[in-house]
C-alpha positions in Angstrom: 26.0 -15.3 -17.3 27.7 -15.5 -20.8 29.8 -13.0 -21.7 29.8 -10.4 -24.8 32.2 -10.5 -27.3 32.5 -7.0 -29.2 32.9 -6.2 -32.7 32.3 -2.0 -33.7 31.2 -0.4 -36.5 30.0 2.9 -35.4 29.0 5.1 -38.3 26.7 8.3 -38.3 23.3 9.0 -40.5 23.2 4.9 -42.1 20.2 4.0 -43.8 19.2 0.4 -43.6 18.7 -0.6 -47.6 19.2 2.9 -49.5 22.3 4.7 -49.6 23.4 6.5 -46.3 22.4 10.0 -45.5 25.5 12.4 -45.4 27.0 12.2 -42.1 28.4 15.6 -40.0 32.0 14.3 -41.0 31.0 14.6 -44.9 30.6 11.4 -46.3 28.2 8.4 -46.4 28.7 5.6 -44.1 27.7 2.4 -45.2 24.1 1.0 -45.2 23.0 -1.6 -42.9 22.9 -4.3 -45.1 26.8 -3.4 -46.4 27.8 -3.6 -42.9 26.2 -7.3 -42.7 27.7 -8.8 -45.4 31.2 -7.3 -44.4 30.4 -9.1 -41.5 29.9 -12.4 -43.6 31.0 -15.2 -41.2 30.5 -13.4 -38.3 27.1 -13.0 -37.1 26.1 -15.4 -34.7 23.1 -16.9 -33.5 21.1 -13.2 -32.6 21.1 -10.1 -34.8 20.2 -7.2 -32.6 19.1 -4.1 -35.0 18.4 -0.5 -34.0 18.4 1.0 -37.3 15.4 3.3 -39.1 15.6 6.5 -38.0 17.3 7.4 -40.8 15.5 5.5 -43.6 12.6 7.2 -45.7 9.2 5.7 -45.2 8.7 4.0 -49.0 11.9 1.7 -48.0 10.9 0.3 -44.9 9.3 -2.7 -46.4 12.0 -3.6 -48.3 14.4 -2.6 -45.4 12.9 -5.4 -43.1 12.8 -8.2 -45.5 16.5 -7.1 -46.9 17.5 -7.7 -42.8 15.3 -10.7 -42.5 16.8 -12.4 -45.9 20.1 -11.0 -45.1 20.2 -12.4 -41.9 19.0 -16.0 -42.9 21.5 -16.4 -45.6 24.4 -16.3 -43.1 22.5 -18.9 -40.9 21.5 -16.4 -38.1 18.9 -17.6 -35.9 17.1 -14.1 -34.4 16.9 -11.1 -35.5 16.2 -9.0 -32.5 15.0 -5.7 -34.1 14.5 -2.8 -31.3 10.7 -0.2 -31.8 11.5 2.9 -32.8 10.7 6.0 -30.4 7.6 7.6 -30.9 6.3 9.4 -27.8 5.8 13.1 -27.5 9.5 14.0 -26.6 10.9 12.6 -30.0 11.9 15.4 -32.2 14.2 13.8 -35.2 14.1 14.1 -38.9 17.3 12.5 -41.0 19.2 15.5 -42.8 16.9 15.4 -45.7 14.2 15.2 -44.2 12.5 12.2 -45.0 12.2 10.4 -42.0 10.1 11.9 -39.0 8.0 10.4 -36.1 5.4 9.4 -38.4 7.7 7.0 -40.6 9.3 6.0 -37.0 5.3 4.8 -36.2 5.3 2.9 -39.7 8.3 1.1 -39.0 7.0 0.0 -36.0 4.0 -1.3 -37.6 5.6 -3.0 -40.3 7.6 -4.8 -37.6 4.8 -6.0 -36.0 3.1 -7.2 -38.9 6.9 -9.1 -40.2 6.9 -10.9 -36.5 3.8 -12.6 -37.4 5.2 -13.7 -40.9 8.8 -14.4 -39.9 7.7 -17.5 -38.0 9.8 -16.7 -34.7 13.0 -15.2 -37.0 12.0 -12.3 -36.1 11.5 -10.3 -32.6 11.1 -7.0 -31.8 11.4 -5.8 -28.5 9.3 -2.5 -27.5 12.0 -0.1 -26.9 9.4 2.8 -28.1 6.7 1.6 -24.8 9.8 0.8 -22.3 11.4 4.5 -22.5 8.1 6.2 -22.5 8.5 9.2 -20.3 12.2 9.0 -19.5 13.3 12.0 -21.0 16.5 11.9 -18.8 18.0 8.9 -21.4 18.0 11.3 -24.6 19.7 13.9 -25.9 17.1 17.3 -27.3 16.1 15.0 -29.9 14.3 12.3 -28.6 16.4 9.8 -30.3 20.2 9.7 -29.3 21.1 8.5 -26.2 22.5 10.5 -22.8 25.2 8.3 -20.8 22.0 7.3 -18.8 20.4 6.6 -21.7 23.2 4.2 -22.6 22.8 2.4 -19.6 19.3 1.8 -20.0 19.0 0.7 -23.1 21.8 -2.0 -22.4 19.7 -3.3 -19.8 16.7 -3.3 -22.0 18.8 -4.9 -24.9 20.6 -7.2 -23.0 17.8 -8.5 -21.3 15.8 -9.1 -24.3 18.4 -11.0 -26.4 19.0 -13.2 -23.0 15.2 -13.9 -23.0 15.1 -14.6 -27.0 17.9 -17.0 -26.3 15.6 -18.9 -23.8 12.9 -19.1 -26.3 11.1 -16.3 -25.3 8.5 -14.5 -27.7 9.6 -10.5 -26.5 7.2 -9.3 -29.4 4.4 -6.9 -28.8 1.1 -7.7 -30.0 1.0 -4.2 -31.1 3.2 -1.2 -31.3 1.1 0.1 -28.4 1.6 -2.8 -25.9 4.4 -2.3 -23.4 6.8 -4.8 -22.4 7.1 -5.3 -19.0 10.9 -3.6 -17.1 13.7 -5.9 -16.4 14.6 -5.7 -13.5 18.6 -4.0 -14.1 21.2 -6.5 -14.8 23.9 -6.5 -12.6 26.9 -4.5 -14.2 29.8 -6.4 -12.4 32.3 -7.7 -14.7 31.4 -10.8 -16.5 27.9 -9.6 -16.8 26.1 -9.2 -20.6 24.7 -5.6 -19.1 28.4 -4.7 -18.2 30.1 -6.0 -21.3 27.3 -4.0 -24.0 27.2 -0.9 -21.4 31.5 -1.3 -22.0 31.0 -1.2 -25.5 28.2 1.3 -25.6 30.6 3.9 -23.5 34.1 2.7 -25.6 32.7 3.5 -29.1 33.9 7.6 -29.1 34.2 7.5 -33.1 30.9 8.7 -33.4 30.4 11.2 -30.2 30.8 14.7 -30.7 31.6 14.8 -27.4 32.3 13.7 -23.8 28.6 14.8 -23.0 26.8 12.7 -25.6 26.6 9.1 -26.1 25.4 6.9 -29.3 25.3 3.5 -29.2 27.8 1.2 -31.6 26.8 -0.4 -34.8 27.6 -3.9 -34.6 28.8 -5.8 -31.2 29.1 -9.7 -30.8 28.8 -11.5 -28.4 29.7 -15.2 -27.0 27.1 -17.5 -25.7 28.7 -21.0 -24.4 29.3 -22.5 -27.5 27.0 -20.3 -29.9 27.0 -16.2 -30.4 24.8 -13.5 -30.4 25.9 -10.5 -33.0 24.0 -7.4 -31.8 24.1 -4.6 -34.1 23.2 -1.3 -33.4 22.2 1.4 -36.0 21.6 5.0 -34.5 21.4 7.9 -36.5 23.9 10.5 -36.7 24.8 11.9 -33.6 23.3 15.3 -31.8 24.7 18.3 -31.4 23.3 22.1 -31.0 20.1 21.9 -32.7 20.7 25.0 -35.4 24.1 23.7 -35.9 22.9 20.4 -36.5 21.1 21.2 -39.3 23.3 24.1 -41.1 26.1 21.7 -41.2 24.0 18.7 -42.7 23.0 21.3 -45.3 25.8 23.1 -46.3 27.5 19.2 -46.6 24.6 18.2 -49.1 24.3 21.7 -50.8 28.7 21.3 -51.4 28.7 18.0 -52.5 25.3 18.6 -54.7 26.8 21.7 -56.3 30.1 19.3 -57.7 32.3 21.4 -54.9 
């Protein structure tokens, strides 16, 4: 199996096109497409994209063409662009509230309908279906990832970029259909499920802590004589719920106020 190459860019709270939510650290991180075109050169043959938690449901339009255009300018192949959770466990809003589970089942609607205009530029794997029910991989939330969580979804996100590669179509039909389990990539050194889960674990600029996990912004990997540039956009990273939220607050009310 090919190996991963990694690049990180781990921010918290990005938005894909609009301007970043404001992160727990006090500033905004760059959006999505920033982070692409700083990248300019370096993506590869697959895009991998885990971003929209964050972004407020009148942009996602625009987010998934911006991606899509974004993408094909710098000669990318794929774009590999991962459902967003929607089952009953998911509990997330972005700081200011305008993104919720029912934007998160827009987006994934709007990416279904873009894989059937993208003609095969775009896939989009059903993360949402696949972690149905495992509770265990996600922080209170719903959304960020437990070290378990971390595991599985490099497994998931490995395997679907190796079977985009081959030429496989890992689309739903709908946001409803589920995808069928890989069977767990081995995680011996050299492996693509080792090398992501490495980079998954190594990116601590955005953990609060030893006990959470979120996944890196932007990796790269090497495929034989081509790459494949996954980029991973989570949304800024859990802590104690009431917390959470009085320290997004005060941030926006400070910065709001001129102080």
């Amino acid at each position: 199996m090919s190996l991963f190459d990694l690049v990180m860019n781990a921010e918290s709270c990005p938005r894909t096109v609009e301007q970043s939510c404001f992160s727990r650290e006090g500033y905004r991180a760059d959006n999505v497409i920033s982070v692409m075109q700083s990248l300019d050169g370096r993506l590869g043959e697959v895009l991998a994209i885990t971003s929209g938690y964050n972004d407020p449901i009148g942009t996602i339009d625009t987010a998934i063409d911006a991606v899509i255009d974004e993408a094909k300018r710098q000669g990318v192949g794929h774009v590999v662009w991962l459902s967003l959770r929607t089952s009953a466990d998911v509990d997330y809003q972005d700081p200011q509230e305008q993104s919720g589970i029912d934007t998160f089942r827009a987006y994934n609607e709007q990416l279904v309908e873009a894989v059937a205009a993208s003609d095969g530029d775009l896939q989009v794997p059903d993360w949402a279906t696949y972690s149905i029910g495992a509770t265990a991989w996600f922080d209170y939330d719903g959304v960020h990832l437990s070290p378990s969580g971390v595991d599985a979804l490099t497994t998931f996100l490995a395997g679907s970029v190796e079977r985009v590669l081959a030429g496989e179509d890992v689309s739903p039909a709908s946001p409803a259909r589920s995808l069928r389990r890989f069977n767990k990539l081995s995680s011996t050194p050299g492996s693509p499920c080792a090398a992501v889960s490495t980079a998954c674990t190594a990116t601590t600029r955005c953990l609060p802590s030893p006990s959470t996990n979120a996944v890196p912004v932007s990796s790269a990997s090497t495929r034989g004589s081509g790459q494949a540039n996954l980029m991973l956009v989570e949304p800024t990273e859990p802590t104690d719920r009431t917390s959470h939220r009085r320290n997004e607050w005060e941030t926006r009310s400070a910065v709001d106020s001129g102080r």
